[in-house]
C-alpha positions in Angstrom: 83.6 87.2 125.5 80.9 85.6 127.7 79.6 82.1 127.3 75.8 82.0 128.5 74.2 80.7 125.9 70.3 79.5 126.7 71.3 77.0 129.4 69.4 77.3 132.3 72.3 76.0 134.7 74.4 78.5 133.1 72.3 81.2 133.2 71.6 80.4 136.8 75.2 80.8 137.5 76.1 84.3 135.8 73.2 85.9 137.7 74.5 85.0 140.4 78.3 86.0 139.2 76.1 89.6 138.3 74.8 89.2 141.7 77.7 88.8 143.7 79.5 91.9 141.5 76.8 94.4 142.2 76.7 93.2 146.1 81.1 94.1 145.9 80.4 97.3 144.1 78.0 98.8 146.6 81.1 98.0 149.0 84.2 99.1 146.9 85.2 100.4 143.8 85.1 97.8 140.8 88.8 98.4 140.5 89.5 97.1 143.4 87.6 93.6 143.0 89.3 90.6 142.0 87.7 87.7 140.2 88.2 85.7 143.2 86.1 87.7 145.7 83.4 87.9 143.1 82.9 84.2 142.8 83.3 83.8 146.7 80.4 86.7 147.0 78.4 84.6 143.9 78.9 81.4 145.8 80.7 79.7 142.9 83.9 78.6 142.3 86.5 80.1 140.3 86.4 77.4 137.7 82.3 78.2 137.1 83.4 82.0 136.7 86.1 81.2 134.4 84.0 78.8 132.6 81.4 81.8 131.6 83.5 84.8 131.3 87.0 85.6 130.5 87.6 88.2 133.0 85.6 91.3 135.4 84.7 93.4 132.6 82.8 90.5 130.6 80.6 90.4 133.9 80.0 93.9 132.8 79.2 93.9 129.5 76.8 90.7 129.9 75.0 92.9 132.1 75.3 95.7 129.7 73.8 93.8 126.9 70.9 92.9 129.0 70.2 96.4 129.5 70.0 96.7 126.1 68.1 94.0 125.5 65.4 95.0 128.1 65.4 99.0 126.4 65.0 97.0 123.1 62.4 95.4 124.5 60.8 98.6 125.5 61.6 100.5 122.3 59.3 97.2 120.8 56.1 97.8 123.2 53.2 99.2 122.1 53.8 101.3 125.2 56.3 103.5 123.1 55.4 106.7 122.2 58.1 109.0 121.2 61.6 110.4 122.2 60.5 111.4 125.6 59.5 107.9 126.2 62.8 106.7 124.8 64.9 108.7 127.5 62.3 107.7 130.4 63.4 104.1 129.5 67.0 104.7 129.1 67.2 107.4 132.2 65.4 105.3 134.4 67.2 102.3 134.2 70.5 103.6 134.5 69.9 105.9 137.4 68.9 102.9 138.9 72.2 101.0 137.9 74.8 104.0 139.0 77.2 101.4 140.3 77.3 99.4 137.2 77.4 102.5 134.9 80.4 103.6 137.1 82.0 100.0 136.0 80.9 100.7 132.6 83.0 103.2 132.6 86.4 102.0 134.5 86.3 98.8 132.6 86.3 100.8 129.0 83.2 99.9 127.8 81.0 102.9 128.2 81.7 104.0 124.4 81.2 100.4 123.0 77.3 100.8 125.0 76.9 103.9 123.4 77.7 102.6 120.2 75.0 100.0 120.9 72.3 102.6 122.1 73.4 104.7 118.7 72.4 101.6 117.0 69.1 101.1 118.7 68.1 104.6 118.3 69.3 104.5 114.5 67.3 102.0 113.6 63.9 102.5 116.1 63.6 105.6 114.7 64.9 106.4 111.2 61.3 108.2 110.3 63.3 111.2 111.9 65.5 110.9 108.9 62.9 110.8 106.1 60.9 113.8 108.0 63.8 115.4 108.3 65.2 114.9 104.9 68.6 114.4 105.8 71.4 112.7 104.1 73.2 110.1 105.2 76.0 111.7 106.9 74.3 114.5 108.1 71.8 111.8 110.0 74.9 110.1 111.3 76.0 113.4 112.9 72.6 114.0 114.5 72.0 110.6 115.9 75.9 110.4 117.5 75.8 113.7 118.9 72.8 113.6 119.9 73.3 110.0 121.8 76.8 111.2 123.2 74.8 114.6 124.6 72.5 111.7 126.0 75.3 109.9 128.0 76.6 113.3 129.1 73.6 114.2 130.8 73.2 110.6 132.2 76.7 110.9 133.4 76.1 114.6 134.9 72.6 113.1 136.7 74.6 110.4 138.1 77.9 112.1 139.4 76.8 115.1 140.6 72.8 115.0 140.8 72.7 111.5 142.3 68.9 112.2 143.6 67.5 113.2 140.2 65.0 111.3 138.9 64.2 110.2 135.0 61.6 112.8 135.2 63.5 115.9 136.3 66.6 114.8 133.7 64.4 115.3 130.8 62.7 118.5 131.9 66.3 119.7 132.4 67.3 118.8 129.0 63.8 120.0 127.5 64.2 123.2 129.1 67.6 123.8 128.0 67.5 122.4 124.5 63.9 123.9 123.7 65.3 127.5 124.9 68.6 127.3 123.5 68.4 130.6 121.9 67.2 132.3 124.5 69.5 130.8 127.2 72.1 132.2 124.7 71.1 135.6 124.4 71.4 136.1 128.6 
């Protein structure tokens, strides 16, 4: 697990650890990095990487948790006005972060983010629950299947749609989703 913590020096360094790996991944395939190329791209030394993460993949989940952090963030504005707004947030950021989510991915930790984002959404919005009147379990089917739906359609936007935007995701899923009967009737 990473070691940032809140000081500056460190924090300094693993952006530019973050740095360095997004700079490689626009080159090759995070599979193909080594921990030694990415500290030569950061401009630090082995010893500094080592020093604040254990390995590649804790460079990605850093990163991954401050994604999270800045949706949480969002989800927390005033700015926040429903669902829609939720997937704008969530859409736009990762469309914008293809190569990372391809890492996400190879390094095994896309379902432990959308664990996390099953979390966030859990708790940011558990009115849906009450209005709904679900139970417990059936509200822990919704939110899961609706989240891994979610992921699907981010994954779908970003390996075969890679020009779509946040916008034309959600009408895509609106217009399906809202006209599910009928799209099953044709």
């Amino acid at each position: 697990m990473y070691r940032i913590g809140n000081d500056k020096r460190k924090r300094d360094s693993a952006k530019l650890i973050c740095d360095g790996l997004n700079t490689l991944m626009q080159k090759k395939p995070y599979s193909m990095l080594t921990v030694t190329e990415i500290a030569e791209c950061a401009g630090v030394g082995r010893a500094t990487f080592y020093r604040l993460f254990d390995d590649k993949s804790d460079v990605i989940l850093y990163q991954t948790e401050g994604i999270s952090l800045a949706l949480l963030e969002h989800f927390s504005s005033e700015k926040t006005t429903g669902i829609d707004d939720l997937l704008n947030a969530l859409f736009d950021i990762w469309l914008n972060q293809k190569a990372l989510f391809f890492a996400l991915m190879e390094s095994n930790l896309y379902e432990w983010f959308q664990t996390q984002v099953v979390s966030t959404i859990e708790t940011k919005f558990s009115f849906i629950k009450e209005v709904a009147q679900l139970d417990t379990r059936s509200w822990k089917y919704f939110i899961n299947v609706r989240v891994s739906m979610l992921f699907a359609a981010l994954r779908v936007a970003i390996t075969q749609f890679p020009d779509d935007t946040p916008a034309s995701v959600i009408t895509t899923l609106n217009y399906l989703f809202s006209n599910q009967q009928n799209i099953l009737k044709k």
